[in-house]
Residue frames as qw, qx, qy, qz and C-alpha x, y, z in Angstrom:
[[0.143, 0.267, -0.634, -0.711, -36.71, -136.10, 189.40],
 [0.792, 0.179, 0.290, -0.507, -40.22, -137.36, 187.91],
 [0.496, -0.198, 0.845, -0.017, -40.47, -140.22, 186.57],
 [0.192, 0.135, -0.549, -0.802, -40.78, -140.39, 182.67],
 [0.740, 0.245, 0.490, -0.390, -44.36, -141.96, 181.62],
 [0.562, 0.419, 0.670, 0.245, -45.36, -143.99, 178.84],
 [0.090, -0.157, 0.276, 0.944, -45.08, -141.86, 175.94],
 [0.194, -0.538, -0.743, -0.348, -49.02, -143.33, 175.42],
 [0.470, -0.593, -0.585, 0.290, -49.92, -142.27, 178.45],
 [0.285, -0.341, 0.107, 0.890, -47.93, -138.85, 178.29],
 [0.150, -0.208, -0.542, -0.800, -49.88, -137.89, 175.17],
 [0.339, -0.581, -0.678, -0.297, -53.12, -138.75, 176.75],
 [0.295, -0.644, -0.456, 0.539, -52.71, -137.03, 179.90],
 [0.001, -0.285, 0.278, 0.917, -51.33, -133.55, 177.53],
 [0.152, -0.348, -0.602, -0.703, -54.97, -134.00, 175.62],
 [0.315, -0.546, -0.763, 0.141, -56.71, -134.03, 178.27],
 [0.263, -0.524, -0.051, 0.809, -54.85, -130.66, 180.16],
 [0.107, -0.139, 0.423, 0.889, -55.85, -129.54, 176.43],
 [0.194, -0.557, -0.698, -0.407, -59.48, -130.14, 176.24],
 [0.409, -0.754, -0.395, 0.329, -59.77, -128.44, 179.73],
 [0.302, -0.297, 0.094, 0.901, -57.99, -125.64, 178.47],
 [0.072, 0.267, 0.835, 0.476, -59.98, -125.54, 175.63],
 [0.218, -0.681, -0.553, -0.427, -63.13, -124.96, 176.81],
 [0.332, -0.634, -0.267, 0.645, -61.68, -122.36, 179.30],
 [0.197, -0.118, 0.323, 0.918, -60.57, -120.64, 176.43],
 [0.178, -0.329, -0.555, -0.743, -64.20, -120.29, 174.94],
 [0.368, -0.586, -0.691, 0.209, -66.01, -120.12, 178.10],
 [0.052, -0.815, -0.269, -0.510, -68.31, -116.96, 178.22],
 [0.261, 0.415, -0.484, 0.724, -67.13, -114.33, 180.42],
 [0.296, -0.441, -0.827, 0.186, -68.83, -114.01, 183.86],
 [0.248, -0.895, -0.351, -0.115, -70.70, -111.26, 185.79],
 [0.471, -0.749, 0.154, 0.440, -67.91, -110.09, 187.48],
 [0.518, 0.169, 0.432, 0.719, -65.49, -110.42, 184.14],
 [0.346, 0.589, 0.427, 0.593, -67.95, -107.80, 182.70],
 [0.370, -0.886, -0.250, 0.127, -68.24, -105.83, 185.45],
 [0.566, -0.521, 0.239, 0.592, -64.60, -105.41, 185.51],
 [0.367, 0.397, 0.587, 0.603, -64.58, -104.97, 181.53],
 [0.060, 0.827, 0.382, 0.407, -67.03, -102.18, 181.79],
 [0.510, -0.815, 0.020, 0.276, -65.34, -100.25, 184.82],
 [0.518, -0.322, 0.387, 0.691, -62.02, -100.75, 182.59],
 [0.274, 0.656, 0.576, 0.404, -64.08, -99.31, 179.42],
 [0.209, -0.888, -0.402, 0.074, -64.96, -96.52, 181.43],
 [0.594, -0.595, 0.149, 0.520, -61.56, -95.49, 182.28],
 [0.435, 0.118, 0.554, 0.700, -60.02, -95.86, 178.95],
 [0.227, 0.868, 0.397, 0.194, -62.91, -93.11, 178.01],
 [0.025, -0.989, -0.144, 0.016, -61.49, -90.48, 179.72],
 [0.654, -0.359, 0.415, 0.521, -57.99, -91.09, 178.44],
 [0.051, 0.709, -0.348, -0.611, -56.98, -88.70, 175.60],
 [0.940, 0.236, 0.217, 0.118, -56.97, -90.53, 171.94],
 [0.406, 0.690, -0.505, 0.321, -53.22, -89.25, 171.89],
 [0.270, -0.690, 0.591, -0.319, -52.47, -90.98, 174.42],
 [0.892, 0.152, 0.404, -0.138, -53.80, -93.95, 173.29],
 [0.627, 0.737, -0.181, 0.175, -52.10, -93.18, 169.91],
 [0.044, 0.776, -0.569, 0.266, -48.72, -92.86, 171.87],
 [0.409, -0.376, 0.815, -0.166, -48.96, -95.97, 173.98],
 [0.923, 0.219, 0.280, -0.147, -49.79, -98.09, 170.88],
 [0.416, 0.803, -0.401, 0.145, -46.72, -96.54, 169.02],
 [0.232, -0.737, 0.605, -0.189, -44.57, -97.38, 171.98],
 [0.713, -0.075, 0.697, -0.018, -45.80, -101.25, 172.22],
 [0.774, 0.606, -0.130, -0.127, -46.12, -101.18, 168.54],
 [0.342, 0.806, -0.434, 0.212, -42.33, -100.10, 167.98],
 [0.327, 0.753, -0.548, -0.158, -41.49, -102.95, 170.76],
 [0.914, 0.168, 0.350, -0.117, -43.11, -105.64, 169.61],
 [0.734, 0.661, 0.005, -0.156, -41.44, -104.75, 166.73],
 [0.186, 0.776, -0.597, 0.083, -38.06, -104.31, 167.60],
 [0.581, -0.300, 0.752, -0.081, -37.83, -107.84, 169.91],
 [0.883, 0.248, 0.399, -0.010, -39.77, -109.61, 167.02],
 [0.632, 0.702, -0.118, 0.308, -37.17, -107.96, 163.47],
 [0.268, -0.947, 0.137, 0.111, -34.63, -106.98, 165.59],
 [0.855, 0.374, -0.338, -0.119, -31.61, -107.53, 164.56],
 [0.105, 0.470, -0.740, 0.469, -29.47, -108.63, 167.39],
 [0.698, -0.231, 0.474, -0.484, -32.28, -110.83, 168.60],
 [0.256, 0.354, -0.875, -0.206, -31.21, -114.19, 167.84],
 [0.807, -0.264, 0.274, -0.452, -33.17, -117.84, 168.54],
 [0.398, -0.385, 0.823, 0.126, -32.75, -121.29, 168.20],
 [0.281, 0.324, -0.694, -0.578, -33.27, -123.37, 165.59],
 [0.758, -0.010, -0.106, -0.644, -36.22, -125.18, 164.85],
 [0.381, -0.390, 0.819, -0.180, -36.30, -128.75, 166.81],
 [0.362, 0.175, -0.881, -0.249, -36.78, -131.93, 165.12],
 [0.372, -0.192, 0.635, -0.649, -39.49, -132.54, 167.53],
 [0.558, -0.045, -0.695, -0.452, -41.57, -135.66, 166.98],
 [0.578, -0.378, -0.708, 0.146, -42.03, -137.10, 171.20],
 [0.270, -0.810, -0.337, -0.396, -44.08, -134.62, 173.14],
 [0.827, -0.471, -0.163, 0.260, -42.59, -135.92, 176.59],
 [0.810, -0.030, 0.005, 0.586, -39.30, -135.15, 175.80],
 [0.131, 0.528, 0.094, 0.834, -39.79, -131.51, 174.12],
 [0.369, -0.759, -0.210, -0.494, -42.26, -130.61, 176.79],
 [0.747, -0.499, -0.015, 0.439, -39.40, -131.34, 179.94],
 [0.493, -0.004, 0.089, 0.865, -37.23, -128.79, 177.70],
 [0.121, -0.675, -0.406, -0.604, -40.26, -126.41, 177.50],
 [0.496, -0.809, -0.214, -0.230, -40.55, -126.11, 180.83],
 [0.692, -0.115, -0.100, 0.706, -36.82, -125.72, 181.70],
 [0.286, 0.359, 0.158, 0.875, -36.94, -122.75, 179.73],
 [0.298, -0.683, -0.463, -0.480, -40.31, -121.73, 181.49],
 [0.732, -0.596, -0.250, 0.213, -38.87, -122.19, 184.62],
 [0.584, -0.219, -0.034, 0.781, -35.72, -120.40, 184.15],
 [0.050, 0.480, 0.437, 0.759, -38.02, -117.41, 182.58],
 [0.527, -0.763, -0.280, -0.248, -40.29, -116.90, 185.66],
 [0.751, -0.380, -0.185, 0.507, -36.86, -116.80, 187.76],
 [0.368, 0.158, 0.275, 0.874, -35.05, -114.36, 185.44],
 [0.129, -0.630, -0.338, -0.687, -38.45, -112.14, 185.31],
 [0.547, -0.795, -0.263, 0.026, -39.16, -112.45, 189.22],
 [0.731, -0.111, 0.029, 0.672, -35.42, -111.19, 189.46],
 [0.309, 0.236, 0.289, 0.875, -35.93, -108.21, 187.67],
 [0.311, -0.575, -0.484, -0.581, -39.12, -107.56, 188.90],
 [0.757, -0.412, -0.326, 0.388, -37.63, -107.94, 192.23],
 [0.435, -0.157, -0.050, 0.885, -34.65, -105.14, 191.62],
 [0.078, 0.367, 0.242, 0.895, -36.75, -102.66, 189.38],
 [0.513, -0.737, -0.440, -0.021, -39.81, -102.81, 192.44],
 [0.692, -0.470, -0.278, 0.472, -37.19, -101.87, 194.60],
 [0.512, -0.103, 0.064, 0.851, -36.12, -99.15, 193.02],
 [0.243, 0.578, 0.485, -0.610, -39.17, -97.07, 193.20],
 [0.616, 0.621, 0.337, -0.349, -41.35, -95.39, 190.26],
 [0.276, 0.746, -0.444, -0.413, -38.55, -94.72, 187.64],
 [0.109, 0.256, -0.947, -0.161, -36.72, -98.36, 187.37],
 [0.511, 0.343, 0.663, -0.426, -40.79, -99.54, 188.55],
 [0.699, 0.621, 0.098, -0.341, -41.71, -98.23, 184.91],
 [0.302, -0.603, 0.733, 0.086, -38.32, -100.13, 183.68],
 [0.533, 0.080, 0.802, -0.258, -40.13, -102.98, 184.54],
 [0.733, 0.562, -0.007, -0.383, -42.44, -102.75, 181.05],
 [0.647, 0.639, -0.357, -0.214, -40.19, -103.13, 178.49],
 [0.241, 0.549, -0.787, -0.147, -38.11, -105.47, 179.85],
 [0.654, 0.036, 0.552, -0.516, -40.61, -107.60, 181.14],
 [0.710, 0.603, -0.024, -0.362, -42.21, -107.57, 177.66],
 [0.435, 0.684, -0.580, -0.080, -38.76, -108.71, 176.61],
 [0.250, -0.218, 0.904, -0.269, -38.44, -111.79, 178.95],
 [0.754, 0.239, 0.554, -0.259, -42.06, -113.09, 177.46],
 [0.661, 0.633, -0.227, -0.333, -41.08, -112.79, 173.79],
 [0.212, 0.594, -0.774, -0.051, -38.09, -114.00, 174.07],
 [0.433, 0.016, 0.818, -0.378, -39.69, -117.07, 176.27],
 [0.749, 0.323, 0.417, -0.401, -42.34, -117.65, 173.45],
 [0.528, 0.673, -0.381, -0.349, -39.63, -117.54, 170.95],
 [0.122, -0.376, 0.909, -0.136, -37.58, -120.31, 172.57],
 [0.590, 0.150, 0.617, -0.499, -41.10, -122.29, 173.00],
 [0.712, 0.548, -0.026, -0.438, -42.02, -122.22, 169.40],
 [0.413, 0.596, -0.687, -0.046, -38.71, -123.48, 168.22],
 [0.166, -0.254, 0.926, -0.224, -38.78, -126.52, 170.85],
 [0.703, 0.289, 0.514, -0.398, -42.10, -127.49, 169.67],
 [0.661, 0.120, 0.676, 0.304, -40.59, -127.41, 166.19],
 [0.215, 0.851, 0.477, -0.047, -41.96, -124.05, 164.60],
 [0.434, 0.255, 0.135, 0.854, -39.26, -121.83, 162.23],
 [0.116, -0.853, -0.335, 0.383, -40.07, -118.40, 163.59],
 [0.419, -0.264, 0.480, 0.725, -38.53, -117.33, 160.61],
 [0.053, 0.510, 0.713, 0.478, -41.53, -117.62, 158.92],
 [0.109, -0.280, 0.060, -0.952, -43.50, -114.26, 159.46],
 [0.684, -0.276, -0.596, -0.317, -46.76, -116.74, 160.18],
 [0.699, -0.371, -0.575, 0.208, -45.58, -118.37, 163.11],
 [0.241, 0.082, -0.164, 0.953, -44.36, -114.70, 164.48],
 [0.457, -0.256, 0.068, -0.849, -47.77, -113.40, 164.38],
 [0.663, -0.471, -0.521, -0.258, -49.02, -116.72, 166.09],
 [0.457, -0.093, -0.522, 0.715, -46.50, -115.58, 168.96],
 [0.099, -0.069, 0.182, -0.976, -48.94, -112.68, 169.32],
 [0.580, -0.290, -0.652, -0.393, -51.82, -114.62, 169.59],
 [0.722, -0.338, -0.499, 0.341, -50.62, -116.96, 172.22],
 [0.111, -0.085, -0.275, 0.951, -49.30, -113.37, 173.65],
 [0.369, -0.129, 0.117, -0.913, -52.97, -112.15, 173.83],
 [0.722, -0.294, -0.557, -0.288, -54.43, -115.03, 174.62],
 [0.568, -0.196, -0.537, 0.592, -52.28, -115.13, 177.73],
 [0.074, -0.362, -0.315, 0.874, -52.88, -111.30, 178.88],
 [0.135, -0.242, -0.338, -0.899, -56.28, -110.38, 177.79],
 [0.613, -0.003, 0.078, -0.786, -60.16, -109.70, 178.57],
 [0.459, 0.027, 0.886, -0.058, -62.16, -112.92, 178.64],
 [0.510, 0.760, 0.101, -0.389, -64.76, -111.01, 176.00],
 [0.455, 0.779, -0.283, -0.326, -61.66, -110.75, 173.64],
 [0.288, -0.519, 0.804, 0.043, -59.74, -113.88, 174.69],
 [0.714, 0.327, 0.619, 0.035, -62.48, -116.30, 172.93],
 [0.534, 0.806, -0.094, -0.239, -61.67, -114.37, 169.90],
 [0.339, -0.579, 0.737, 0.080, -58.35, -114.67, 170.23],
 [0.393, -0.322, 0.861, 0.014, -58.53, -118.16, 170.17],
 [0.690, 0.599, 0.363, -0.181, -61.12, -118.67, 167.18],
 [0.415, 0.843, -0.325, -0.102, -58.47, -117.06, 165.15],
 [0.090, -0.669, 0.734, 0.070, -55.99, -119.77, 166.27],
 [0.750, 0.124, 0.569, -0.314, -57.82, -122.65, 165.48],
 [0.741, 0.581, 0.310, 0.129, -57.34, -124.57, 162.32],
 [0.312, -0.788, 0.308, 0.432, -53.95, -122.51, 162.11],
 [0.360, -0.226, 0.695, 0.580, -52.54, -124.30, 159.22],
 [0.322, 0.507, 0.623, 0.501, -55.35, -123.51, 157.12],
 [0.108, -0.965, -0.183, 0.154, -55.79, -120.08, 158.06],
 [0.310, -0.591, 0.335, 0.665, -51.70, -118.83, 157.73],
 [0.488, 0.234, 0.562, 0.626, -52.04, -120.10, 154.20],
 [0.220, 0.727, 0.473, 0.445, -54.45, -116.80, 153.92],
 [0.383, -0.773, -0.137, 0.486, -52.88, -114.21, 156.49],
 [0.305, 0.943, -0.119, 0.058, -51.76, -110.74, 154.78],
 [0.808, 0.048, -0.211, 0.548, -47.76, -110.94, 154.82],
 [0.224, 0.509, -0.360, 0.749, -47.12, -107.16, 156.52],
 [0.477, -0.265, -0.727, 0.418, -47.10, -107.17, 159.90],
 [0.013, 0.063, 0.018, 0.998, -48.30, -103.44, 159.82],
 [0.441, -0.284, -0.583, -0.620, -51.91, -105.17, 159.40],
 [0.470, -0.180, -0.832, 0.234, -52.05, -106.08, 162.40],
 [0.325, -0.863, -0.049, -0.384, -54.49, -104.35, 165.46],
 [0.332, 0.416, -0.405, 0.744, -52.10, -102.63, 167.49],
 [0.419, -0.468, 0.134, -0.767, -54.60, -100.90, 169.27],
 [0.836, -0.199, -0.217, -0.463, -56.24, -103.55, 170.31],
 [0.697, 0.258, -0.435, 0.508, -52.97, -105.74, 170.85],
 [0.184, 0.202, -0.383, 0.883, -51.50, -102.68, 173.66],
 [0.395, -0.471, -0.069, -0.786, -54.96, -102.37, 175.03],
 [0.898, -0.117, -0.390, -0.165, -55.88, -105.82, 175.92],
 [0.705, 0.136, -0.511, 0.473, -52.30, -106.00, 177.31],
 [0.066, -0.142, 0.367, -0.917, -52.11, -102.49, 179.45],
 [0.541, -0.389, 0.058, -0.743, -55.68, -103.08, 181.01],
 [0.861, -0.011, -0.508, 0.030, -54.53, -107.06, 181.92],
 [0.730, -0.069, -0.433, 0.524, -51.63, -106.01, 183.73],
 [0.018, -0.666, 0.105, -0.738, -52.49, -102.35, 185.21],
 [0.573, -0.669, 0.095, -0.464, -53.58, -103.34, 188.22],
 [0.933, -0.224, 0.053, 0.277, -50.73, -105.95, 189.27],
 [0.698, 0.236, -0.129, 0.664, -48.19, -103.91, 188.12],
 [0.148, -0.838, -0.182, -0.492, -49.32, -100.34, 189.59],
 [0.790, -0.604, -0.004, 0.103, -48.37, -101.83, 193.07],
 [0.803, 0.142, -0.035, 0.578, -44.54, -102.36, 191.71],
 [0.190, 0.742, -0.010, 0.643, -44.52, -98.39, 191.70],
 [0.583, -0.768, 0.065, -0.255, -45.39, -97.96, 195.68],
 [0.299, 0.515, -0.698, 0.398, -41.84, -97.95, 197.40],
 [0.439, -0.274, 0.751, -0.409, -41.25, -100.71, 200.27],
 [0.815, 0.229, 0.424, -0.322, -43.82, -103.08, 198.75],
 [0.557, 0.618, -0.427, -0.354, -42.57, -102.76, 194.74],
 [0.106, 0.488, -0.864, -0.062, -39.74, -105.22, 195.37],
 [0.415, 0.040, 0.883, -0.214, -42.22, -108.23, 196.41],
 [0.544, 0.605, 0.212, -0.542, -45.11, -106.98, 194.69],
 [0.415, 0.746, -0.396, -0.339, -42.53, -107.04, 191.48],
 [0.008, -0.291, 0.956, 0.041, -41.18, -110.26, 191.81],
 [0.514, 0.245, 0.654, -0.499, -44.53, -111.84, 192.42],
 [0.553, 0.706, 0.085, -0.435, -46.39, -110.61, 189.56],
 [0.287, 0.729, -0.492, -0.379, -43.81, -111.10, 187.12],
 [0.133, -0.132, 0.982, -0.024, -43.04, -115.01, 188.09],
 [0.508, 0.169, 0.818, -0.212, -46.60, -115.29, 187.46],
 [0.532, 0.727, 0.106, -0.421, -47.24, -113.74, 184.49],
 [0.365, 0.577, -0.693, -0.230, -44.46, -115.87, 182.94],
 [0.294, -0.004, 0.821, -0.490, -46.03, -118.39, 184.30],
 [0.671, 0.471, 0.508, -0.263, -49.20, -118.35, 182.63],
 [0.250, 0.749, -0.400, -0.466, -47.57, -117.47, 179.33],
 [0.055, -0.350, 0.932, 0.074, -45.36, -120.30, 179.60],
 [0.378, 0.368, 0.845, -0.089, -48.94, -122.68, 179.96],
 [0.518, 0.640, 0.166, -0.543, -50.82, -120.87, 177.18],
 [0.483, 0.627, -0.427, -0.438, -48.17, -121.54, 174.90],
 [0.007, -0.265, 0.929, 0.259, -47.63, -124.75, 175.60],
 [0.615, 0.332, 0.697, -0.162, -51.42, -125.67, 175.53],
 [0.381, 0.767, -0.137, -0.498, -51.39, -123.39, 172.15],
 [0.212, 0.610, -0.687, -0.334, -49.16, -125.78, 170.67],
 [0.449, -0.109, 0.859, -0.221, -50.92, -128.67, 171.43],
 [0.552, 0.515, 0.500, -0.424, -53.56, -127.68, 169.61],
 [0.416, 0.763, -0.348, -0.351, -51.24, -127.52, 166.75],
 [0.091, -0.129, 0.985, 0.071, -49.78, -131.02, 167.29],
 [0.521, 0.359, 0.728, -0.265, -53.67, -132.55, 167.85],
 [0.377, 0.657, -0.059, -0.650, -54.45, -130.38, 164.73],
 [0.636, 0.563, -0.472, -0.235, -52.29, -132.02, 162.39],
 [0.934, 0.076, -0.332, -0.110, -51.99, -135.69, 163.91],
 [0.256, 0.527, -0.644, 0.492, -49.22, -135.28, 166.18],
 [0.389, -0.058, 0.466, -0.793, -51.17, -135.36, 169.39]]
């Protein structure tokens, strides 16, 4: 078991891990990034714009259903006020999220290409459900439609392009004075963009899940880490929302 710090100290070491995040987050892509960007550009051309149209519907419809659903329940917004303390229950949850996904990603691998494509939607449903648990332990009513569409932020900030990830994160800045002017339907939102960003992040790590014998590692792998970085995006994301407004 670690050994609690100062709660000074604790705060200072979590600004730091947040300035170094920081300027990852806004740090121009590289040569190779765009290489890879333009090769994935390339592809997407010769993809149908009904098919595109169809696999934004699909993530549209379920984003939508994890975020309104009604049978999706969360917890209730913590009283949070000593970083330390939330962030040791942040990463419980993170930890028991990357287990729970490498699990699944484990059985549906194994079961070649049918329970391989499986793998999407409930994946998708292990990170929401992880960022919903996150928000509320930092303190953040996901009740409010606002703090819902900053879960899709911190969800494309975690699985995107470096090109579109500094956006991203311009738009998350200053957060409390920005929501005050965000449209209230969630309909406004780019889809496209949203289901692109996400399916060209994870195509080539997950593709592998499909190939029988490998899938079952391949699928456990991938999935523990991509809940993984989630799990750190959103908790540096929320730093910047403690430092923002004096917490931090």
């Amino acid at each position: 078991m670690a050994i609690p710090l100062p709660e000074n100290n604790y705060n200072l070491m979590a600004l730091q891990e947040l300035r170094t995040w920081q300027q990852e987050m806004q740090r121009p892509p590289s040569f190779f990034n765009n290489l890879a960007r333009k090769a994935q550009h390339k592809i997407n051309s010769y993809i149908p714009d009904k098919v595109h149209n169809a696999i934004t519907a699909a993530i549209k419809q379920m984003t939508r259903a994890t975020l309104f659903g009604a049978g999706y329940v969360t917890r209730k917004p913590s009283e949070a006020q000593n970083l330390q303390l939330q962030e040791g229950l942040v990463l419980g949850r993170i930890d028991f999220y990357k287990h729970a996904a490498a699990a699944e990603g484990g059985i549906t691998g194994a079961g070649g290409i049918l329970l391989g494509l499986a793998d999407f939607p409930l994946l998708f449903g292990f990170k929401m459900k992880l960022l919903f648990e996150i928000a509320a332990l930092y303190g953040y009513d996901v009740n409010d439609y606002r703090e819902r569409l900053y879960l899709l932020y911190i969800f494309q900030l975690a699985f995107s392009s470096h090109e579109h990830r500094r956006d991203v994160y311009l738009h998350m800045t200053d957060w409390e004075t920005r929501k005050q002017h965000l449209p209230d339907d969630i309909n406004e939102f780019n889809w496209r963009s949203f289901q692109q960003e996400y399916r060209d992040y994870i195509d080539l790590a997950k593709m592998a899940q499909l190939i029988p014998i490998i899938g079952a590692p391949v699928g456990a792998v991938v999935n523990y880490r991509l809940l993984r970085k989630l799990g750190q995006t959103a908790m540096n994301a929320y730093r910047m929302r403690w430092h923002e407004t004096g917490k931090l």
